[in-house]
C-alpha positions in Angstrom: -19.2 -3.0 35.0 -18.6 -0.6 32.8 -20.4 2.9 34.2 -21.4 5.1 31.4 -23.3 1.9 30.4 -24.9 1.5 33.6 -25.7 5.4 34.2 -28.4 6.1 31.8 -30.2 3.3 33.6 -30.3 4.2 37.0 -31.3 8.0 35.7 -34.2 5.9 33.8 -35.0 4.6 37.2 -35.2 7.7 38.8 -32.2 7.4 41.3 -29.9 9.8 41.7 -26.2 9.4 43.1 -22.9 10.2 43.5 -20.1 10.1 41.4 -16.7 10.5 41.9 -14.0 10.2 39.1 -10.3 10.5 39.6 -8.8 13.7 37.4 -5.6 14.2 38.6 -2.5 11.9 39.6 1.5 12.4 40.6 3.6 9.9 41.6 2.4 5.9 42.6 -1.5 5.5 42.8 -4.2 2.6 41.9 -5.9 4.4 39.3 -5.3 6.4 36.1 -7.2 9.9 35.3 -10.7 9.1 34.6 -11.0 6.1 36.9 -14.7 6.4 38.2 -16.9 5.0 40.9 -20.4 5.3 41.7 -22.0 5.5 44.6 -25.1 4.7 45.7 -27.9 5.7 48.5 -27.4 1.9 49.5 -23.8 2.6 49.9 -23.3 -0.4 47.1 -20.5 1.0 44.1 -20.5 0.1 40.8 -16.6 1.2 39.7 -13.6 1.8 41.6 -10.8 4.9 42.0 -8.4 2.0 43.3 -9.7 0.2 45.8 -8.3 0.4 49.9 -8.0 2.9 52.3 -8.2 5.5 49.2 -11.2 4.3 47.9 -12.9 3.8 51.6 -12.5 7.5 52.3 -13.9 8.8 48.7 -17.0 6.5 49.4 -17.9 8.8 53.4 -17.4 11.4 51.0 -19.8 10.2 48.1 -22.0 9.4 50.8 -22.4 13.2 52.2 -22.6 14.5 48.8 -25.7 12.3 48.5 -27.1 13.8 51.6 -25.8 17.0 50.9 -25.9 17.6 47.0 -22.8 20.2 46.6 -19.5 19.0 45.3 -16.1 18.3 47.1 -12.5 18.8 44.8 -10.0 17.0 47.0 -6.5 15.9 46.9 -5.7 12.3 48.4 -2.0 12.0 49.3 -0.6 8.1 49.7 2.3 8.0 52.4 4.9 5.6 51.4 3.4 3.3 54.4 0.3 3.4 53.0 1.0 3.3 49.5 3.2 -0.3 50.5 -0.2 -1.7 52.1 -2.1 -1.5 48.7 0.8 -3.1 46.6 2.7 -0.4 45.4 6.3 0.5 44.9 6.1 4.5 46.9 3.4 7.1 47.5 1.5 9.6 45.4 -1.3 12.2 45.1 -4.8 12.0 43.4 -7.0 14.7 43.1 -11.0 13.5 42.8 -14.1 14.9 42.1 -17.2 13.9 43.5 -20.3 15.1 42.6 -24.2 14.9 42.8 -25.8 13.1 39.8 -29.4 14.1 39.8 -32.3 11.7 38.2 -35.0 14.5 38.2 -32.9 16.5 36.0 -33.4 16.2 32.0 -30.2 17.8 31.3 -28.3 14.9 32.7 -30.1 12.1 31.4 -29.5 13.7 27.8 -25.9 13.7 28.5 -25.4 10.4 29.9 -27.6 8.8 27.1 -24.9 10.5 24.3 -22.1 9.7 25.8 -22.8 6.1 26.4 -24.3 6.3 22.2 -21.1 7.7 21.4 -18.9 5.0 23.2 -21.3 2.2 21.8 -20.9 3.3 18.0 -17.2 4.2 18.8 -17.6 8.1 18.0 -15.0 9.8 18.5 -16.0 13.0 21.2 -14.3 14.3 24.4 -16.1 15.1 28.0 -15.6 18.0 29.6 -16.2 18.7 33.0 -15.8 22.3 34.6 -14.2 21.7 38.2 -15.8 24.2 40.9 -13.4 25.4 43.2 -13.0 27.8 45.9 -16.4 29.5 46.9 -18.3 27.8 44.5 -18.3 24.5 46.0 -20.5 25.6 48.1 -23.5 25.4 45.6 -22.3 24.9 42.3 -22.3 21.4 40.7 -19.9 20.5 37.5 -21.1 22.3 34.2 -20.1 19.7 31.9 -20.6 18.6 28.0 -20.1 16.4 25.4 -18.3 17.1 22.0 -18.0 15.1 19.4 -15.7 15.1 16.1 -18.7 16.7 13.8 -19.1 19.3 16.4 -22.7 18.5 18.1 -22.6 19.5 21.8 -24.8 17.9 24.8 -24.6 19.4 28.4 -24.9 22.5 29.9 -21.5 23.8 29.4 -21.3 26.7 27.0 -19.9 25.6 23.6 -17.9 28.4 23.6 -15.5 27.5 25.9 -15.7 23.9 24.9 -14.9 24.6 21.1 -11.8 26.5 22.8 -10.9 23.4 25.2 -11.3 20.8 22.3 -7.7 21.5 20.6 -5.9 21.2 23.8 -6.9 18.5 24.8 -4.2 15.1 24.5 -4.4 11.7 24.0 -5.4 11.2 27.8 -7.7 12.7 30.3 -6.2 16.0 31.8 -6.8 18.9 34.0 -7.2 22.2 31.5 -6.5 25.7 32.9 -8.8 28.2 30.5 -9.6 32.0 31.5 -9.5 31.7 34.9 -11.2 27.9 35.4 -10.2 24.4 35.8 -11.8 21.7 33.4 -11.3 18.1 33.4 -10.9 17.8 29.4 -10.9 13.8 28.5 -11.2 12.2 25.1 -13.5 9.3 25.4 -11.9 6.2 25.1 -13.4 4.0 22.8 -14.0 0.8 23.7 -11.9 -2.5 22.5 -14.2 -5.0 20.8 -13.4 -8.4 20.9 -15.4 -10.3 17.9 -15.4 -14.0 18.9 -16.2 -16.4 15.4 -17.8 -19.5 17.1 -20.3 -19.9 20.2 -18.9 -23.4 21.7 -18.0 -23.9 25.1 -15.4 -22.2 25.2 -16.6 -19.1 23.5 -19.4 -19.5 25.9 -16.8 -19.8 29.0 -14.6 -16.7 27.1 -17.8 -13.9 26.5 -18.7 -13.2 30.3 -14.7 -12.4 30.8 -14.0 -10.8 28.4 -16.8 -8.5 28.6 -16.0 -8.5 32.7 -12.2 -6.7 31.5 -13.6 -4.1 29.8 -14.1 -5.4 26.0 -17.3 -5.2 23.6 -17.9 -8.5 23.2 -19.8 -9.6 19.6 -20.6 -13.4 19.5 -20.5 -14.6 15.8 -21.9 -18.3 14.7 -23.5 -19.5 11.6 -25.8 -22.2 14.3 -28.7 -19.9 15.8 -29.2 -22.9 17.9 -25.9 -21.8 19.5 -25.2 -18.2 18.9 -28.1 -17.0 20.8 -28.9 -14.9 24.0 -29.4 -17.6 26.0 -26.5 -19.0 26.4 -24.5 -15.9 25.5 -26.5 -13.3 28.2 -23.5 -11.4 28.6 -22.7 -10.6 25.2 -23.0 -6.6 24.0 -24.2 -8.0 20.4 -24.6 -11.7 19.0 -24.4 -12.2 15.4 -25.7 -15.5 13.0 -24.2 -15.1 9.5 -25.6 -17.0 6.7 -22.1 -18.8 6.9 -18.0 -17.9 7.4 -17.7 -17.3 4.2 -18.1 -13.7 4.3 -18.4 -13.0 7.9 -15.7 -10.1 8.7 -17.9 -8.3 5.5 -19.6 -5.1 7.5 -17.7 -5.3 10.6 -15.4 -2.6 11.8 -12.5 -3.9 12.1 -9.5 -1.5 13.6 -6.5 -1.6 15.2 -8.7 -1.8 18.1 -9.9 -4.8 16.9 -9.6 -8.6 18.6 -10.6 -11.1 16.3 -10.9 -14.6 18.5 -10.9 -17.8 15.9 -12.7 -20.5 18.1 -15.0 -22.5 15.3 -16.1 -26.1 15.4 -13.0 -26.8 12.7 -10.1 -26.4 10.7 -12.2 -25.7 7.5 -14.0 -22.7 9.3 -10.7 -21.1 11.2 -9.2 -21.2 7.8 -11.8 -19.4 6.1 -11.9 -17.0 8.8 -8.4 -16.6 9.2 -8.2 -16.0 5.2 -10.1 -13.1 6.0 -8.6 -11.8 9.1 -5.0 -11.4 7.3 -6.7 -8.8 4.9 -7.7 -6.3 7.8 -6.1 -4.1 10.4 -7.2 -6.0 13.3 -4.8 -4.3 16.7 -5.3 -8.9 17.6 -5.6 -12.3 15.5 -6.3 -15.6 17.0 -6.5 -19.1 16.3 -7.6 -22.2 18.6 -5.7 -25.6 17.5 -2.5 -27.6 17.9 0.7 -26.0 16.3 0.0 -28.9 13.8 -3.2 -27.7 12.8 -1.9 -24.2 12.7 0.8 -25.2 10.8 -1.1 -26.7 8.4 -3.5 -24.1 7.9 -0.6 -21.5 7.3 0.5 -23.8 4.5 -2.5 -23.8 2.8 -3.1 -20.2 2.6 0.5 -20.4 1.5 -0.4 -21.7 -1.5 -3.2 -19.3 -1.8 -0.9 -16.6 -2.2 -0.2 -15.4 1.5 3.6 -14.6 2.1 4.8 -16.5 5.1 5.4 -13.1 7.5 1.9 -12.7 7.2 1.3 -15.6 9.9 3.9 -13.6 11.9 1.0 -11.4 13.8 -1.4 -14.4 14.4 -1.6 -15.9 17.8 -1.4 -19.3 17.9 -2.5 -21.4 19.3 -3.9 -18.9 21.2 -4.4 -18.2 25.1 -0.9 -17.7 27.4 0.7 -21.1 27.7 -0.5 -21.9 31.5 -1.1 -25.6 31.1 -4.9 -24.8 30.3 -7.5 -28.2 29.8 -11.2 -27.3 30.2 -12.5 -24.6 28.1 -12.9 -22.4 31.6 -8.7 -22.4 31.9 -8.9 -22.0 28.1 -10.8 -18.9 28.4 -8.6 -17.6 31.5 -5.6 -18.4 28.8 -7.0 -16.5 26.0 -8.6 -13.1 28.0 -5.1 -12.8 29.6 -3.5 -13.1 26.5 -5.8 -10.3 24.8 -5.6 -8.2 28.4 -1.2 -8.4 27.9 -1.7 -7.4 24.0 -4.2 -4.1 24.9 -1.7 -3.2 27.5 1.7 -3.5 25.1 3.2 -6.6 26.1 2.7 -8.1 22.8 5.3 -10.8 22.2 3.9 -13.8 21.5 4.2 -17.3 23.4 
């Protein structure tokens, strides 16, 4: 589950809990800067700072900040041992913070609702956290706020020191030294959306996984009777154009961007595909046989489309793992899209 989405939530609901989030790394660990988990009174998590004998000892941690409300700034050190029981190649060092979230505070339910607004409509903004150390663990929990590119601020740390923050901060979450404190400075990563054309069964099959790795999933379908929240319950946003023709008009469509062609036939994933070429989608692709696929590329051929256009369309799409039933089929196609988000873009 993604947390910002979940946060605003459980601060609706009145509960309070801890949160740790992972701002420092050296070396071999599970879990990149910003990782988060959750924890709750229950002692149920919604997140994970990698999982193991790292992620047991954060959680007794979580659970006394719960009881006791102040913060802890630790460093977690993986012995070689250790780090080989969990799968990886040699040991490292994480440094989390863990922290009291509190429901009966207004201040915090403000921030949380902007910064999951700002990931939903892709803003760009950064979160930054102050990190209390030495005698001010003790009582003082993280001053933090959110920035975002036109310059509104949320939180309760002074805008001052933010606006000072803001140009230093890189491409990926990072510990920021600044006139004597420590801030966790992270630009918030805006989510990859995945806009599936087509709610058959295997779009059906594909939406909860793909929404499960960490996409935006948008369901699109000219058949209400199909594209609906009933059988896509999972979906962030479902979508019934009056027909193809036309559908990519008003979408966002970035390098960031998964287009997924899965219609009920070759007349619709050509149209669609006609207007996939024309964008700056970051993914393109197509269901169907190489013969289809072949036969579409012709066609749009004709229409004008040079031949290394086809060159960034995946198809037929999904990793070539023998895949049959439109469950394997969507196992194919999120691990394809999971390889492309990470790099490993070369195609089947």
């Amino acid at each position: 589950m993604d947390i910002f989405e979940q946060i605003p939530e459980l601060l609706a609901a009145g509960e309070s809990f801890s949160l740790a989030v992972i701002v420092g790394k050296a070396g071999s660990a599970p879990r990149e800067s910003g990782a988060r988990m959750l924890v709750r009174k229950d002692s149920s998590i919604i997140g994970t700072v990698g999982g193991g004998l790292l992620e047991a000892q954060v959680q007794q941690i979580a659970k006394k900040v719960l009881e006791e409300r102040r913060p802890v700034f630790k460093k977690f050190s993986l012995t070689a041992d250790q780090a080989a029981k969990e799968g990886m190649i040699c040991g490292g060092q994480i440094e989390v913070l863990i922290h009291f979230v509190d429901a009966s505070q207004a201040s915090g339910h403000e921030l949380y609702h902007r910064i999951r607004e700002a990931i939903r409509s892709r803003e760009r903004a950064w979160l930054i956290t102050e990190i209390p150390t030495g005698p001010a663990l003790k009582y003082k929990s993280p001053a933090q706020c959110l920035v975002t590119l036109d310059g509104r601020h949320t939180g309760q740390l002074d805008s001052g020191t933010a606006r000072a923050l803001i140009p230093r901060i890189g491409p990926v979450p990072e510990l920021v030294s600044h006139e004597g404190g420590l801030f966790f400075a992270e630009p918030l990563r805006e989510k990859d959306i995945v806009f599936i054309f087509g709610a058959g069964h295997v779009s059906q099959k594909l939406a909860p996984l793909t929404r499960l790795v960490g996409f935006r999933t948008v369901v699109l379908d000219d058949r209400s009777e199909f594209a609906n929240r009933q059988r896509f319950q999972s979906a962030d946003e479902i979508i019934v154009p009056d027909s193809f023709e036309g559908a990519m008009d008003g979408l966002e469509i970035d390098a960031q961007s998964y287009l997924v062609l899965l219609t009920r036939g070759h007349k619709h994933d050509k149209t669609l595909l006609r207007q996939a070429l024309t964008t700056k989608a970051g993914y393109i692709g197509m269901i169907g046989s190489r013969r289809k696929r072949d036969a579409i590329y012709s066609a749009l051929h004709e229409e004008g489309f040079a031949r290394s256009e086809f060159d960034r369309v995946f198809s037929p799409i999904g990793l070539e793992i023998g895949a049959e039933t439109p469950e394997e089929i969507a196992v194919s196609i999120v691990a394809e899209l999971i390889r492309v988000r990470a790099g490993r873009t070369s195609h089947n």
